[in-house]
N, C-alpha and C positions, 0 to 999 in steps of 0.2 A: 575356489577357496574351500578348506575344509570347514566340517561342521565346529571345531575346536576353535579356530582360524574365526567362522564368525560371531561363536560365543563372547569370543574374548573381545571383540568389537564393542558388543552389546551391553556386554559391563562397562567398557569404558566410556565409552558413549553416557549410558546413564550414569555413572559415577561424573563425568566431567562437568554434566546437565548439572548434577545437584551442587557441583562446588565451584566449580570454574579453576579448578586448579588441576596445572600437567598429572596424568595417572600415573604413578612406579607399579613394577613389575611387581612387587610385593603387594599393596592394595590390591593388583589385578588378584591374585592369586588368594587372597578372602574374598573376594567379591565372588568370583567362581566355585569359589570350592572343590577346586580341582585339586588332588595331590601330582601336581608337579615339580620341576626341579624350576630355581630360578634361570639358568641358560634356558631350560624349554620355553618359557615367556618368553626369554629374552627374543629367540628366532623367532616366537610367531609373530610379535611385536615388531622385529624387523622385515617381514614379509610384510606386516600391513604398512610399513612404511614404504616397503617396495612400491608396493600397489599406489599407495599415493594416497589412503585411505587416514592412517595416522602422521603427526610431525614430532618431531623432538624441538622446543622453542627456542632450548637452550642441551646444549653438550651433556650435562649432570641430570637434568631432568627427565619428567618423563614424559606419555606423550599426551598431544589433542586428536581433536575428529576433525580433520579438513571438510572442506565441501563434501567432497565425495565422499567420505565416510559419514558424514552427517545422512547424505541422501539412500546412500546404502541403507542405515540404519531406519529410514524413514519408511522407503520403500518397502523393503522385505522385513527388517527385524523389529519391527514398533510392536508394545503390546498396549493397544490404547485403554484407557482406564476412563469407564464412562462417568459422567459427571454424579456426583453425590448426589441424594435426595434435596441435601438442601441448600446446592446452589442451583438446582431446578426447579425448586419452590419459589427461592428469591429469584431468578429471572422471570418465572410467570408473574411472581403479585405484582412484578415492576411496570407489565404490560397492561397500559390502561385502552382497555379499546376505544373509549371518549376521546383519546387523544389525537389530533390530527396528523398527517403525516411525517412531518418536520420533528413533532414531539415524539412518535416513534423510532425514529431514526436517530436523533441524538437519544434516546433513556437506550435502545441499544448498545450505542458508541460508548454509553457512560456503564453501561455492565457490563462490558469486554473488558472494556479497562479494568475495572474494582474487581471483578471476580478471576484473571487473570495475573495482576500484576502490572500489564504489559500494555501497550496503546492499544485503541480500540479504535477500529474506522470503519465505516458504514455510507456508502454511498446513497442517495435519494432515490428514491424509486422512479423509472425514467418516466412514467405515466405522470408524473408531479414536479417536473422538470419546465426550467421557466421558456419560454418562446421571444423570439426576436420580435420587437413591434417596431422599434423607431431609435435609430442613434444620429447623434449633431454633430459635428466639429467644430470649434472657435478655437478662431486663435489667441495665442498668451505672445508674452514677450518672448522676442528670440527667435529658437524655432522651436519652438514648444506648442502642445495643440490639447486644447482640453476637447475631451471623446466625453458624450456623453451618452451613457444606453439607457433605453428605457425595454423592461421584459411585459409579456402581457398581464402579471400581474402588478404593474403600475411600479414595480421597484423602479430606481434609477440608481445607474451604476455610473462613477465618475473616475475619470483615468485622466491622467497630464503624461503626453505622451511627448517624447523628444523624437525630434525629427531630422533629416539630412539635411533641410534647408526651410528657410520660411515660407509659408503659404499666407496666401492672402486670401480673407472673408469666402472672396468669389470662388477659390479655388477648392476651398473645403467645402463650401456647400456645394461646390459638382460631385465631389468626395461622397459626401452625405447622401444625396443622391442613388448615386450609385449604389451605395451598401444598400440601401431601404429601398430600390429595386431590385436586389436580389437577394435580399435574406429575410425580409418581411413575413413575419407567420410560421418559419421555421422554428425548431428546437434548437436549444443551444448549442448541443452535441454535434446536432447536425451542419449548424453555420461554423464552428469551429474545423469540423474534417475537410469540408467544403473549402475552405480561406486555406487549408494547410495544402490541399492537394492542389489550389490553382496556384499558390505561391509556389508549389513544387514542378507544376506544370506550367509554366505563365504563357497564356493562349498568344501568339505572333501577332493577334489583332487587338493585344491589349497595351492601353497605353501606358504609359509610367502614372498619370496621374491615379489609374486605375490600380496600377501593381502598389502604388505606395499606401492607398484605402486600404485595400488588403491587408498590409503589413500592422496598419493602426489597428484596424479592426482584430487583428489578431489576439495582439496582446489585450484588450477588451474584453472579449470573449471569454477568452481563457480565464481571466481574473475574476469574472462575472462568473461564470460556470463554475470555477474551484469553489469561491466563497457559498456558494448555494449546495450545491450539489454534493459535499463531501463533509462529514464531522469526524474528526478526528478527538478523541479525548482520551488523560493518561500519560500524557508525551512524557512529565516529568518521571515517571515510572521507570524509565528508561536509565535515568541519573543513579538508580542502582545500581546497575550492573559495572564493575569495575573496566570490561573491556570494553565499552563503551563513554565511561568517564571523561574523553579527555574534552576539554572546555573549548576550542575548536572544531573537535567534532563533533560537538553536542550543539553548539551555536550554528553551525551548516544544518544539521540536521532538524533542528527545531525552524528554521527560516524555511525549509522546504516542506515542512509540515504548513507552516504558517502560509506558504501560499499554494500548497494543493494538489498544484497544476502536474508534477509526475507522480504523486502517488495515484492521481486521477486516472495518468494513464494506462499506470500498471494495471487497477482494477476494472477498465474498459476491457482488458485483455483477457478477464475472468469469468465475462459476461454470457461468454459463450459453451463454458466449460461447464463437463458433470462434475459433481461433488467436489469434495473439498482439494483448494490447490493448494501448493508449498512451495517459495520461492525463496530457495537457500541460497544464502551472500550473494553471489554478483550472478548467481540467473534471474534476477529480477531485470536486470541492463541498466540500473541504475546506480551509478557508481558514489553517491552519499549512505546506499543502504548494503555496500558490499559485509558491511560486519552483520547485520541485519539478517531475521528473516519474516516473510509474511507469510500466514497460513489462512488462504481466503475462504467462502463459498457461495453462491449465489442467494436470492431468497424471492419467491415466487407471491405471485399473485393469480388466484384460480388459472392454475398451471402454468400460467406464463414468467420466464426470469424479469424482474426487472430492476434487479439490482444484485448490487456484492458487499460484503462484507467483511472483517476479521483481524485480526490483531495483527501486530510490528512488533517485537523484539530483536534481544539477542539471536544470535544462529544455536546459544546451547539453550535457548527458551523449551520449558517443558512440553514437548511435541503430546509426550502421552495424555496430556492433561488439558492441553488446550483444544487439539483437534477435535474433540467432541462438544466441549464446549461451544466453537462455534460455527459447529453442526446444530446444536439446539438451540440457540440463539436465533440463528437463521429461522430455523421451523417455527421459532416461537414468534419473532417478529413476521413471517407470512402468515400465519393463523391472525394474530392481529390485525395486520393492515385487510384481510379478506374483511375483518367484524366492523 
């Protein structure tokens, strides 16, 4: 691509960022300040659709950033704008180091959000991550099976779990059993991958009674672990943005906030990563956040990762503005949680 080719990107990109409306060829041409003719846009405008980089949405209009030009622009053309004096002021006074770790974790989630715009989500630090002690089975009417967990710090998590067929007292407490011989004193995280990989792999010497524990247990877990483990604050922030408005897909997508369980895994996926990640429309692999993007980063404890962090938006969400944001947010919640 030429240098002209991906100037002209970079303006529309940020011009689309601040309005959310198709860019015309004329706009392009005061954003640059180029003295061009209008055919000259015109062609470079159609190379980048060649590319696949911009779309026309409509025939008369003009154009957007696809994915790929989103990424393009992220990658190489971003000029990030570091955060103000005084939303770095207001994220430190917000950090009370008295606070324990649960209260650090949501006042982060809740100043991504408010200093953003955009949702703010903040995983638990995995060192303060609840452990498997003891789960029960009984049975309800039907086939229905109340799961109950207890974590070792004395929470109790209750699920009504539907089943393929009815079990009897005797049969769930072999159930029961079984689980609390093999997931006793583990981490959450860790009984959860454990239950996904033997459901994925189900050992020849296991019996069905055993495969179907598993399956209870699964959904258990999961539902225990999202509610603890992830705050999410802001969702409604979202109800701005017009290409996200519509009342179906804001209802999907608030119910998948509300239970956790994939944005949980996306940010398991982060935990491994240097510096800050960005997961434009559907490279995230999850197909309720394909209009979506996330821009995460990890945040340490005396050098170790043990968590992730960072807002949900739009895909035209101000990249130059947030990525440093929570860049600092990170730093500032690990300086906390160290005091």
């Amino acid at each position: 691509m030429s240098d002209r080719a991906l100037h002209f990107l970079k303006a529309l990109v940020e011009r689309y960022i601040r309005e959310g409306q198709p860019v015309g060829s004329r706009t392009l041409a005061k954003d640059t300040g180029l003295e061009l003719s209008p055919a000259t846009i015109r062609n470079v405008m159609s190379d980048l659709e060649d590319l696949g980089l911009v779309v026309s949405p409509h025939t008369s209009a003009g154009r957007v950033p696809t994915v790929a030009g989103y990424r393009l622009f992220v990658d190489s053309l971003i000029t990030v704008r570091p955060p103000s004096d005084d939303d770095i002021a207001s994220l430190r006074g917000r950090f009370d180091v008295n606070m324990d770790a649960k209260a650090l974790v949501e006042t982060a989630s809740n100043l991504l959000s408010g200093i953003t715009h955009l949702a703010g989500v903040v995983m638990m630090p995995r060192h303060e991550r609840h452990v498997f002690r003891q789960i029960e089975l009984l049975p309800l009417s039907e086939s229905r099976v109340l799961a109950i967990l207890v974590t070792s710090e004395g929470e109790v998590h209750n699920r009504i779990v539907n089943t393929d067929r009815r079990f009897t007292a005797s049969e769930l407490e072999q159930a029961s059993n079984f689980l609390n011989q093999m997931f006793t004193g583990q981490d959450l995280s860790a009984v959860r991958k454990r239950v996904l990989d033997d459901m994925k792999d189900t050992h020849a010497d296991m019996d069905q009674m055993m495969v179907r524990a598993l399956a209870i247990a699964q959904g258990v877990v999961e539902s225990a672990e999202a509610r603890d483990d992830c705050f999410i604050a802001g969702q409604t922030n979202l109800m701005e943005f017009g290409e996200l408005a519509n009342m179906d897909r804001l209802k999907q997508l608030f119910d998948a906030f509300n239970k956790k369980r994939e944005i949980l895994h996306i940010l398991d996926r982060c935990i491994a990563a240097d510096g800050v990640q960005i997961f434009i429309g559907e490279e995230s692999g999850y197909g309720l956040l394909d209009d979506c993007s996330l821009v995460t980063t990890n945040y340490r404890v005396e050098g170790k990762v043990v968590g992730v962090l960072g807002v949900i938006g739009p895909t035209r969400m101000d990249y130059q503005r947030v990525i440093p944001i929570v860049d600092v947010t990170a730093r500032l919640l690990s300086a906390a949680l160290r005091q």
